[in-house]
N, C-alpha and C positions, 0 to 999 in steps of 0.2 A: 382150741377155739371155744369160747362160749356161747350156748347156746343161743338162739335167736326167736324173736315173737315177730311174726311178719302182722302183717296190716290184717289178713284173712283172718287167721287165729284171732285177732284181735274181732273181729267182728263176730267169730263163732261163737267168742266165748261170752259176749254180754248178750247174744240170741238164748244163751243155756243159765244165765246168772241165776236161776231161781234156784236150777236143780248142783249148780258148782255151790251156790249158798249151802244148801240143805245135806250137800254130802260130806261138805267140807266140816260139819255141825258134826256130824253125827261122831260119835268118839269109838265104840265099837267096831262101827263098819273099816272105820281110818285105822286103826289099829290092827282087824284082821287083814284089810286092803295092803299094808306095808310088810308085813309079818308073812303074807303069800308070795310077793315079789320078793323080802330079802334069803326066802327057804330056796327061791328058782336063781338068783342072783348070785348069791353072796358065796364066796369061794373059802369055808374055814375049815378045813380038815374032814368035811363031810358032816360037818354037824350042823344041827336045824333048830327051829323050834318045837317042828313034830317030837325031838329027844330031849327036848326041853333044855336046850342047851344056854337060850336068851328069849326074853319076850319085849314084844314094844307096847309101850304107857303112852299113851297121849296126858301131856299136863293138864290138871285139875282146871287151871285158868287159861286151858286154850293157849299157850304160849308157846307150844314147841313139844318135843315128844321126847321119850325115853328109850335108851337102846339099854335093857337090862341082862348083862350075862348071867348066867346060873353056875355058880363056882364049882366044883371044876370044872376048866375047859380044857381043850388041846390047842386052843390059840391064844398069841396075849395081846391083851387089850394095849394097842398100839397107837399113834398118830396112823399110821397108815390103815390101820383098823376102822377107824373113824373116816377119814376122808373117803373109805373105799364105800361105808355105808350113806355118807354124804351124798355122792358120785351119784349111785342108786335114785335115793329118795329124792333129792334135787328137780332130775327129769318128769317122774313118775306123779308126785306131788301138784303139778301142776298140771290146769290152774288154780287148784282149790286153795292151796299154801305156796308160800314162798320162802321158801329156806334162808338162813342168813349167816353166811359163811362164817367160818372163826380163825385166827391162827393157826391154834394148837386141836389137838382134841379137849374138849370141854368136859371134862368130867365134875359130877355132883354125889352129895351123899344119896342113898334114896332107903334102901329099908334096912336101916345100922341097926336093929335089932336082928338080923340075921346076917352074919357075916359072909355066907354065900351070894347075897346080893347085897350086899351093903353097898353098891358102886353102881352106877350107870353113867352113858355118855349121853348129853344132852345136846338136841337140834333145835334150838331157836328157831320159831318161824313168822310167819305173819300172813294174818288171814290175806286170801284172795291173791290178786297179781297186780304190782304198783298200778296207779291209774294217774294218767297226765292230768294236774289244776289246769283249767282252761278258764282265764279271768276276762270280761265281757269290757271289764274299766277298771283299770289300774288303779287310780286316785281313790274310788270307792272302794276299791278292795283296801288297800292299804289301810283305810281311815275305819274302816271295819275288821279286820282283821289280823294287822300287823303290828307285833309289840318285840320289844326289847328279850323276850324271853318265849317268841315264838316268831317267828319269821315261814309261814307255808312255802313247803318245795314240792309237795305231793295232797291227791285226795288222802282220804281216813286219817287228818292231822297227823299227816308225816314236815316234821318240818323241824329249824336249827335253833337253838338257845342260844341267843347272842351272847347273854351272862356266863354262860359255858365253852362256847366254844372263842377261842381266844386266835390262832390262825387258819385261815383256808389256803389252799389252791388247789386252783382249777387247771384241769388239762386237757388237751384237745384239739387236732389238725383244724384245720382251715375250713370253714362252713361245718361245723359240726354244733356252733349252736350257744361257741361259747362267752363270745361277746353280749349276744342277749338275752345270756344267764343272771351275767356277771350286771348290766344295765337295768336287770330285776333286783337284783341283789342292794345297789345303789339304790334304786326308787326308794325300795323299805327303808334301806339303813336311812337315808335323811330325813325320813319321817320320824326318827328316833334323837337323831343328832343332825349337825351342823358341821360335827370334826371327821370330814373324809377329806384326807388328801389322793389327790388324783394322779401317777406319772402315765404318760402316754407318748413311749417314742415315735411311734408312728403318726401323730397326730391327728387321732382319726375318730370311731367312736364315742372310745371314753375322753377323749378329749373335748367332744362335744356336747355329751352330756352332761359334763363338770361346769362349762360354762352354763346350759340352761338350768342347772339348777344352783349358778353362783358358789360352786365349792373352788374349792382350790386346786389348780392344775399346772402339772408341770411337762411342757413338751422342746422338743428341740426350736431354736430360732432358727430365720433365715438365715443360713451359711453357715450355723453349727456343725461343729461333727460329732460324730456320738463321744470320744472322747471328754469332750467339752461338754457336752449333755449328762454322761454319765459325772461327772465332777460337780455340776449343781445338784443333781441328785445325791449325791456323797455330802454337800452340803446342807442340803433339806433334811436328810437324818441325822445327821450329827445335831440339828437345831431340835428335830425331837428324843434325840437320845438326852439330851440338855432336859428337857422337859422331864424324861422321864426318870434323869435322876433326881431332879429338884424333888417327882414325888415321892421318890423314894425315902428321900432325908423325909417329909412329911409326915410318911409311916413310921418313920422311926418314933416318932413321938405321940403323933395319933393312928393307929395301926387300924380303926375302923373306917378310916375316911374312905368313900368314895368319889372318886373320880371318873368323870364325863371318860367315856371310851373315845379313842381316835382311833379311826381306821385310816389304811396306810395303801392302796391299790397300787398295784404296779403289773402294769399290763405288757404280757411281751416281754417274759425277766430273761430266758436265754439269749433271744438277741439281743439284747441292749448289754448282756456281759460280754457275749463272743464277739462284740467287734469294737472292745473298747481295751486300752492297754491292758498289760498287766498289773502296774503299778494301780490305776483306775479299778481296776477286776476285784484286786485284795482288798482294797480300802472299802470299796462296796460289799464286800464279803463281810470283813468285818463288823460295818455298823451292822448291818441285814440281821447277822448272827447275834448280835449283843441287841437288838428290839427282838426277834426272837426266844430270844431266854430269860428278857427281865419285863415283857411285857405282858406277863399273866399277871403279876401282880401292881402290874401300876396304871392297867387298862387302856394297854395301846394293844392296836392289833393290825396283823398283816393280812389282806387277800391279794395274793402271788397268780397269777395267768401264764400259761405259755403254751403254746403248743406242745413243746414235750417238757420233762424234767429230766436234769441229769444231774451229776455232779458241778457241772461245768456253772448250770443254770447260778446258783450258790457261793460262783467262785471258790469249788472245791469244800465251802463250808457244810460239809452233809449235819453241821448239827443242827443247820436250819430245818431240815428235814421231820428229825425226831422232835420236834416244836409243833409239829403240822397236829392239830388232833381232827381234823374237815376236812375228806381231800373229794373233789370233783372229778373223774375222768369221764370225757364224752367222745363219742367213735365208736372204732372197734375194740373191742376189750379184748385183750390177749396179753400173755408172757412177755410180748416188745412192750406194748404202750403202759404198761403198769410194773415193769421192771425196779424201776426209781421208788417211786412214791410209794408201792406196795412189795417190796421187796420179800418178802416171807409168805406170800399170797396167794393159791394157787389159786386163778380164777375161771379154771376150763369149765367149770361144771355150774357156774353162776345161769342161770337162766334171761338173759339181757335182750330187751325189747331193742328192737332196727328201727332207724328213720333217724330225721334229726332231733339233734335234743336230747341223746339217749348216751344209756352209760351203767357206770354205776359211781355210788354213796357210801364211803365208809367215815363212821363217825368213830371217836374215841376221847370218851370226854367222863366225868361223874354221874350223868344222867342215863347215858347209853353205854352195855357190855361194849366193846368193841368188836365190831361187825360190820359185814359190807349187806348192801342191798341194792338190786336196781333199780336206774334213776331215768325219769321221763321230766326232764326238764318242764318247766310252766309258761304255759301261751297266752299272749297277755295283748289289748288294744290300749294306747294310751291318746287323749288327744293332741293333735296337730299342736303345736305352739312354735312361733317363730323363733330360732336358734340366732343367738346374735352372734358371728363370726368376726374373728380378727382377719385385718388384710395382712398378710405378712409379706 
């Protein structure tokens, strides 16, 4: 289970901001503060720092910290070595840092003119503890704030490159926050563009915000069944896999062009697979997977929604998966809910704020190492405008 920031902690800690700023500054004190806790913690064969076994570096630029062995050891510098000092630092760290998970253990060169420390393992972190955007009006944010190559999801410009990041999805049970994530997400994106296609089996939501802002939306008719629903949607991408081969031959020939990005929303992808044939399921699998793999370079993109992710969700296509480099999870963070999407991930020891809206953020793109962080979704007022509905 990962850790939790309840509402209280939350109010403690912007009562003590000045003195969490100033300790979190201090590079000395954060260096012996860690190096006391990992001599009382850390379980390697009885060895310390008092023996001068390893020492901790705080980064010159603030960025994270240094676990430096002192060669010889009696223990080897492991993944499990790493996650164990992870595990530690994680808890303790906060709230002045926020640690930011990795895969593997992360090791860097650090003083190669001695070969007994020539290696340490490195902790990415990030000052403070996420803090929720809370937007007053939408429209003025937007028109102030939101570009093609910065999209705000968090205070201290934490936020997505749209130019970068090529698929998302998001996931997350029922009232966890994530429809009016994703209805933020849209706001921006059409201040950028005009090419969002919208699917909405439920016809509900995103199906009504597609219509107030005139984008394109696809939902079931009166008297469909998802069979026949999913079949127009297998025909909606097959029309932009068209698209997206025509740009391809383009590039053949002019390899700099750019192209207007289209975003692809599809809200609800596991139910709309699991209750549609088989025949329907593959066919859908297929396009899904072939805009997945040829849409980094020809600037189409998918944001995927479902409450969970499986294999199923994909119609067994897991390569849609490794395509993903933005994944959203909102809820409870655990081993069930981030099986799929973060399969190599241990996330017990992530520090994740409670309430709605919350979660975590793992990017993996050119601009960002690949790292998770947690996430406090953005609270946002927009004004009232009449929604023109279809009678169906």
């Amino acid at each position: 289970m990962a850790f939790s920031m309840n509402k209280s902690q939350n109010q403690a800690t912007s009562a003590t901001s000045a003195d969490v700023a100033e300790f979190g500054k201090n590079k000395f004190e954060l260096e012996q503060f860690l190096l006391r806790n990992l001599n009382n913690a850390l379980n390697i064969n009885d060895e310390s720092s008092y023996l001068n076994s390893f020492d901790i570096k705080v980064a010159s630029n603030d960025s994270g910290v240094f676990y430096v062995p002192n060669l010889p050891v009696s223990y080897s510098l492991s993944k499990k070595l790493y996650f164990d000092i992870f595990a530690i630092f994680a808890g303790i760290l906060y709230p002045y840092k926020t640690l930011l998970p990795q895969n593997n253990a992360y090791f860097v060169p650090y003083d190669t003119r001695n070969p007994n420390m020539a290696r340490a393992f490195f902790f990415p972190w990030l000052d403070g503890v996420p803090t929720r955007l809370k937007i007053s009006n939408l429209q003025t944010f937007i028109k102030e704030k939101v570009s093609e190559k910065h999209i705000p999801i968090m205070e201290n410009n934490v936020g997505i490159d749209m130019t970068k990041v090529v698929h998302i999805a998001i996931s997350g049970s029922s009232g966890q926050g994530k429809t009016h994530f994703v209805q933020y997400l849209i706001y921006c994106l059409k201040s950028i563009t005009n090419q969002i296609i919208c699917i909405d089996p439920k016809m509900s939501d995103i199906y009504l915000l597609a219509k107030e802002l005139n984008l394109e939306v696809f939902s079931p008719t009166k008297g469909s069944n998802l069979n026949s629903f999913i079949s127009e949607c297998n025909a909606l991408l097959a029309k932009v896999i068209t698209i997206l081969y025509q740009r391809q031959e383009i590039l053949l020939t002019k390899p700099d062009t750019q192209f207007e990005r289209i975003y692809i929303v599809i809200d609800e992808l596991l139910a709309l697979v699991q209750g549609s044939s088989k025949q329907a399921r593959e066919a859908f699998s297929q396009l899904l997977g072939t805009i997945a793999l040829l849409g980094r370079q020809t600037n189409i993109s998918l944001i995927l929604l479902s409450q969970r992710f499986d294999a199923t969700a994909f119609g067994g296509n897991t390569a849609v998966r490794e395509q993903i480099n933005c994944i959203f999870i909102l809820g409870e963070i655990n081993a069930n809910s981030c099986q799929f999407l973060l399969p190599n991930i241990n996330v017990d020891n992530i520090v994740v704020p409670s309430g709605i809206g919350t979660g975590i953020v793992k990017f993996t793109d050119n601009e960002h190492r690949t790292h998770i962080m947690p996430l406090l979704t953005p609270t946002y007022t927009i004004r009232k405008e009449k929604i023109h509905e279809e009678i169906l």
